[in-house]
C-alpha positions as CSV (number, residue, x, y, z in Angstrom):
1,X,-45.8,-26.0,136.7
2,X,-47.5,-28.1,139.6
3,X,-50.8,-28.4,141.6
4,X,-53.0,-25.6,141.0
5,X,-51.3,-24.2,138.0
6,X,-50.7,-27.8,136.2
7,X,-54.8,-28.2,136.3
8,X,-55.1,-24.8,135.3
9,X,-53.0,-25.4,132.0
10,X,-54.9,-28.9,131.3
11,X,-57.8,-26.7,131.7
12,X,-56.8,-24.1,129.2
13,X,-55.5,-26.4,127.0
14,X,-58.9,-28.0,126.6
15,X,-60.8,-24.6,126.0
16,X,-58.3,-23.6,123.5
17,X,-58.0,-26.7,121.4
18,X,-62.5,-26.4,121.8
19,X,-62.1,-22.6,120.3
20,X,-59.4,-23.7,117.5
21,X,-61.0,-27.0,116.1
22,X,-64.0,-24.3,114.9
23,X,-61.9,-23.1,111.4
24,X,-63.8,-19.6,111.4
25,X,-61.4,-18.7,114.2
26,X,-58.5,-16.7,112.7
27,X,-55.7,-18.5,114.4
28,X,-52.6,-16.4,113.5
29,X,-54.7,-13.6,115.0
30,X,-55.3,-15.3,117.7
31,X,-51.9,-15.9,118.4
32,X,-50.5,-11.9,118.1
33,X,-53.4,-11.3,120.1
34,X,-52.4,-13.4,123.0
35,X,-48.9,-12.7,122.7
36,X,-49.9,-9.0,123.4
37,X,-51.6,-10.1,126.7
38,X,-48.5,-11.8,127.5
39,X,-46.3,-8.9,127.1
40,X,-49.1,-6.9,128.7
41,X,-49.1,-9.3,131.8
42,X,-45.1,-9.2,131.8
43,X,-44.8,-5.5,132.4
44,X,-47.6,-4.7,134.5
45,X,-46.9,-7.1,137.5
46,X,-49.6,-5.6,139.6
47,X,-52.0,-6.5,137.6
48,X,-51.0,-9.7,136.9
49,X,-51.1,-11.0,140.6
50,X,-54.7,-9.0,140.8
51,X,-55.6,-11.3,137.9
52,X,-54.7,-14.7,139.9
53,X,-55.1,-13.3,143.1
54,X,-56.8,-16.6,145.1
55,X,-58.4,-14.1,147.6
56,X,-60.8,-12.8,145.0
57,X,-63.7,-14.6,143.2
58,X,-62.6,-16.0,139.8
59,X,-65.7,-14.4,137.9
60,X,-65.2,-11.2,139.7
61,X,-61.4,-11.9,138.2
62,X,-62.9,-12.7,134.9
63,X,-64.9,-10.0,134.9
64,X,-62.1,-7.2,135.1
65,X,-60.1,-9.5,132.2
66,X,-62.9,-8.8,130.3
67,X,-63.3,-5.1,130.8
68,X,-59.2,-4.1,130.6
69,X,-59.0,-6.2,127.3
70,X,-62.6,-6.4,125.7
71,X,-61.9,-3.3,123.1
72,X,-58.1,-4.3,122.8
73,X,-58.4,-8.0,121.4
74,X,-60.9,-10.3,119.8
75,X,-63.6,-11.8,121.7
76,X,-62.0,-15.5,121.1
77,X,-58.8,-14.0,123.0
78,X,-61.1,-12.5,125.9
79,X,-62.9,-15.5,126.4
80,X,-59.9,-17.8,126.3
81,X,-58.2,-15.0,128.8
82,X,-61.4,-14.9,130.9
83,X,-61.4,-18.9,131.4
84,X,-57.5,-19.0,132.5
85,X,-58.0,-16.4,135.1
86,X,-61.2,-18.1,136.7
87,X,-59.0,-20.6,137.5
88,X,-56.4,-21.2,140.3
89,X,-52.4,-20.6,139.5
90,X,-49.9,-21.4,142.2
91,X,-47.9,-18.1,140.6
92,X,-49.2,-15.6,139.2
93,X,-46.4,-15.9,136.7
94,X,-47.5,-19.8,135.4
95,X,-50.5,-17.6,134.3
96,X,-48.2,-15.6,131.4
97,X,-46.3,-19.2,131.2
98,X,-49.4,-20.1,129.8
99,X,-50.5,-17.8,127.7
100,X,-47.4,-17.5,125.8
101,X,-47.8,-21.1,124.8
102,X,-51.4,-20.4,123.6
103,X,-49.8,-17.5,121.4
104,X,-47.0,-20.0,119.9
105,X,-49.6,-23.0,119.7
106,X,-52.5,-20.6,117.9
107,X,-49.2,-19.9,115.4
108,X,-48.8,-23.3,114.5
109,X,-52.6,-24.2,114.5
110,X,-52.3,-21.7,111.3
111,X,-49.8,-23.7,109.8
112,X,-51.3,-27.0,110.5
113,X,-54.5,-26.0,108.8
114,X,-52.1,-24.8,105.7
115,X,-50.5,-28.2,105.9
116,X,-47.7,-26.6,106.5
117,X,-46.9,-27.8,110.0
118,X,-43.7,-30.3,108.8
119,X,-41.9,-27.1,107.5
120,X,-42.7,-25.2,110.3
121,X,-40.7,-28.1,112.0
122,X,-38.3,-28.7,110.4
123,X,-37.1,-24.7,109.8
124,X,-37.5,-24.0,113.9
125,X,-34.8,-27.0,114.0
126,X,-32.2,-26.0,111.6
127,X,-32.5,-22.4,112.7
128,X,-31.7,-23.6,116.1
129,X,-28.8,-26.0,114.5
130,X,-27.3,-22.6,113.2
131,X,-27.9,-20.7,116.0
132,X,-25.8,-22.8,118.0
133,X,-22.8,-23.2,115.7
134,X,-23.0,-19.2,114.5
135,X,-21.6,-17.5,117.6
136,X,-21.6,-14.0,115.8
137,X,-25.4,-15.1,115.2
138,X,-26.1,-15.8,118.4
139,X,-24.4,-12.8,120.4
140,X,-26.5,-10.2,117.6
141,X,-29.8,-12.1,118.4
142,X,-29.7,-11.9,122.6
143,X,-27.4,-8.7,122.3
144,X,-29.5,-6.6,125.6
145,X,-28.5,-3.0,124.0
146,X,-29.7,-4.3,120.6
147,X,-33.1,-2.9,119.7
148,X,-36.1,-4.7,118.7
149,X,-36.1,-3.3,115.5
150,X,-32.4,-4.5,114.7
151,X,-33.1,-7.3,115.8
152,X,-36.5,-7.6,114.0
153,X,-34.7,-6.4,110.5
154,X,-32.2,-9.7,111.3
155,X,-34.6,-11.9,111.2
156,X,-36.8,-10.7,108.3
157,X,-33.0,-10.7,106.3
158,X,-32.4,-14.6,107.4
159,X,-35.5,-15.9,107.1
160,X,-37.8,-13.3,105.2
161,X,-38.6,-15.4,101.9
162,X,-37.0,-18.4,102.9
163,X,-38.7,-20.4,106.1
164,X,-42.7,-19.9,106.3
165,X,-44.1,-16.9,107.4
166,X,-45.6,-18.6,110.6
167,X,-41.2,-19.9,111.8
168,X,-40.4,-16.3,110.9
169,X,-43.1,-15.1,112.9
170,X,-42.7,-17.4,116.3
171,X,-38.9,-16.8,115.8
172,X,-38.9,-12.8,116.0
173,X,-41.5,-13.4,119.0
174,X,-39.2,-15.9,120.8
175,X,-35.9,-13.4,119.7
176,X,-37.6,-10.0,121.1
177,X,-39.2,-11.6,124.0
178,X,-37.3,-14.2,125.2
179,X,-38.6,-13.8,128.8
180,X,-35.7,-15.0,130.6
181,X,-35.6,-18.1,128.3
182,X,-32.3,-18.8,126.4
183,X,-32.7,-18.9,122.6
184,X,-31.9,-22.1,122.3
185,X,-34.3,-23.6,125.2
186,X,-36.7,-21.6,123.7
187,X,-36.0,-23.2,120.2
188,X,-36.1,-26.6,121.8
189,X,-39.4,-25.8,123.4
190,X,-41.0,-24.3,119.9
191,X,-40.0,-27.6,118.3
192,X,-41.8,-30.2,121.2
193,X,-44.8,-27.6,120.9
194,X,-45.0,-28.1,117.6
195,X,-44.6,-31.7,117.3
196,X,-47.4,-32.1,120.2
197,X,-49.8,-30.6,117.8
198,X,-50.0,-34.1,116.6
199,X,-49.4,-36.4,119.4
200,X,-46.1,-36.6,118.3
201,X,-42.4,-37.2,120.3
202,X,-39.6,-35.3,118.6
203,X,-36.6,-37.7,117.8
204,X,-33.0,-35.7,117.1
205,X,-31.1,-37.9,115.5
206,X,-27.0,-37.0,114.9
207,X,-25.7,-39.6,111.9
208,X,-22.1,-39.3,110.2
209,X,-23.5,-39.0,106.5
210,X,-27.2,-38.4,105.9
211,X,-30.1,-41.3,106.2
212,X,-31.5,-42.6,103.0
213,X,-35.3,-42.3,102.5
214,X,-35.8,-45.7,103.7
215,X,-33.4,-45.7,106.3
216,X,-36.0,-42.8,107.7
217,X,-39.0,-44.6,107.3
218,X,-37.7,-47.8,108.9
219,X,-36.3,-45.8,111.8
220,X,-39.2,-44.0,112.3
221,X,-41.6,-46.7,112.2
222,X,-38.9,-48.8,114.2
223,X,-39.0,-46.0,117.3
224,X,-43.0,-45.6,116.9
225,X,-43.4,-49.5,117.5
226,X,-40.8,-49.1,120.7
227,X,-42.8,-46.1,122.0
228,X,-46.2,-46.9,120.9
229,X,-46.7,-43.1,119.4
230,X,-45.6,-41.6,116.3
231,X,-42.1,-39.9,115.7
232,X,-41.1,-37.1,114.2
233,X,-37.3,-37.2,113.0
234,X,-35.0,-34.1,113.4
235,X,-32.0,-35.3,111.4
236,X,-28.6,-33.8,112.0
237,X,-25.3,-35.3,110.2
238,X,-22.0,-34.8,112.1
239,X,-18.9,-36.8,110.6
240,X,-17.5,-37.4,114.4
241,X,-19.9,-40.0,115.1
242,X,-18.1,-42.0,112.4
243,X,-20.7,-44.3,111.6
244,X,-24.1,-45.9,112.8
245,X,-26.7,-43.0,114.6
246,X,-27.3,-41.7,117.7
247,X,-31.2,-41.1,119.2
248,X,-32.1,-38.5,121.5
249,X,-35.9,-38.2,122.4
250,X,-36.2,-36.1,125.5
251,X,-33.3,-37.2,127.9
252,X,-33.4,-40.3,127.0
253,X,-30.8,-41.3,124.7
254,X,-30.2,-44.4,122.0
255,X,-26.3,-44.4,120.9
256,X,-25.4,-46.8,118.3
257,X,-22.3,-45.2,116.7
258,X,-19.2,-46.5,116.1
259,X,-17.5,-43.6,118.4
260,X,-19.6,-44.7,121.3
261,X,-18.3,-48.3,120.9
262,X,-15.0,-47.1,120.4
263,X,-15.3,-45.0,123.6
264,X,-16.5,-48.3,125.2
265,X,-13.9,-50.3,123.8
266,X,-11.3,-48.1,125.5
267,X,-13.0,-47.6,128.7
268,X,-13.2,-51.5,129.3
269,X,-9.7,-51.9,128.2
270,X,-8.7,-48.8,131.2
271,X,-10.6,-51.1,133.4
C-alpha cells in the first residue's frame, strides 16, 4: 500500500490494537467476524468502491457501514469497519487488504492472551515447510474445482487435534480464501503477522543438523544485539548445507555454511 491507503492502515491499526488491549473483547469473534466482511467486500465489488468512494463524505460512508452490517456482526466489528471506511484508500481493494489482516491479527490476539502465540508460530511454519515439499499436498489444497468443504475436511484431518485451534483456524481461512495469494506467500505473511504481535523480526534459519538449546539462545540474542529488536527463530535443518547455518530475515540474508564457502572457494578458483 502507499499514500492514502498506507495512512489508512496505520490508522486502523491503531484503533484495532485500542479495541483489543480491552480483554472483554472476544477476539476470535472478532476475527470470523471481520473475515466475513472481507469475503462480503470481495464479492460485492460495487459496494466496496461505494464504501471508499473519495467523492462521498466519510461519515455519510460510515454511516451506510453501519446500517448494511449493524444486525450482521458485533458492534466492535462495526465500529472498527466504520473507522476504516472514514478514511481515504488509494483502492478500494487496500480497504479488504486491510481487513483481512485485522481478521488474521484478532486470530492471534486470542492466542496471545492464551499464551499460546509461540505455537501458533511455530505450527504456521512447519505447515508451510510441508506444504512446500508435499506436492500431492499442495495441488489438493489450491485444487480450483475442489470444494470448500473438501478442502475444509483436509485440514481438520491434518491439523484437527494436532496444531492449536487458532493455526487450524487461520489455515482453513488462508486455504478457502486465498484471494489471489499463493499458499505459501500467504503462509509467509501469517508467520511475519504473527511475529509483529510482539515487535518481533522472524529469523529462518536452514542448519545441516539441529541447533542445541544454547546454540539458540546465543544466536538469538547474537541477531537481537545486531538488529537492536528481538528475534524469533524459525529453525529448519537441511543436510545440504553441510555444516555452519544460514540466516534469512526478510531478504536479507546471513550464509555461513560450509557449502557457501565451498561455492566460493570454486568460484575464485574459476576466476
Amino acid at each position: 500500500m502507499n499514500g492514502a491507503s498506507r495512512e489508512a492502515l496505520a490508522s486502523t491499526r491503531e484503533r484495532f490494537d485500542a479495541l483489543t488491549d480491552d480483554t472483554s473483547v472476544d477476539a476470535a469473534k472478532l476475527a470470523e467476524e471481520l473475515a466475513a466482511v472481507t469475503a462480503l467486500l470481495d464479492r460485492e465489488v460495487s459496494l466496496r468502491r461505494v464504501l471508499t468512494d473519495p467523492a462521498q463524505p466519510g461519515e455519510a460512508r460510515a454511516e451506510l457501514a453501519g446500517r448494511l452490517l449493524g444486525s450482521q456482526v458485533g458492534g466492535p466489528a462495526v465500529d472498527l469497519v466504520r473507522g476504516m471506511v472514514r478514511s481515504r484508500w488509494s483502492r478500494s481493494r487496500d480497504l479488504t487488504d486491510a481487513l483481512e489482516e485485522l481478521a488474521y491479527s484478532a486470530d492471534l490476539v486470542a492466542a496471545q492472551r492464551a499464551g499460546q502465540l509461540d505455537d501458533v508460530e511455530d505450527e504456521l511454519f512447519r505447515f508451510g515447510r510441508i506444504v512446500s515439499s508435499n506436492g500431492e499436498l499442495r495441488r489438493a489444497l489450491t485444487d480450483r474445482n475442489a470444494t470448500v468443504a473438501a478442502k475444509t475436511e483436509l485440514l481438520h484431518t491434518l491439523l484437527g487435534g494436532r496444531a492449536n485451534p487458532v493455526t487450524e483456524r487461520v489455515v482453513i481461512r488462508l486455504v478457502v480464501q486465498p484471494r489471489g495469494r499463493s499458499l505459501e506467500a500467504g503462509l509467509d505473511a501469517l508467520s511475519k503477522l504473527a511475529a509483529s504481535r510482539r515487535d518481533r523480526m522472524v529469523a529462518v534459519v536452514t542448519s545441516a543438523v539441529p541447533l542445541s538449546e544454547g546454540q539458540r539462545q546465543r544466536l538469538g540474542a547474537s541477531l537481537a544485539q545486531l538488529y537492536g529488536r528481538q528475534i524469533h527463530l524459525n529453525l529448519d535443518v537441511d543436510p545440504e548445507v553441510l555444516g555452519g547455518v544460514q540466516v534469512r530475515i526478510g531478504d536479507e540474508v546471513i550464509n555461513g555454511t560450509i557449502a557457501e564457502r565451498l561455492d566460493e572457494a570454486a568460484r575464485r578458483m574459476a576466476g
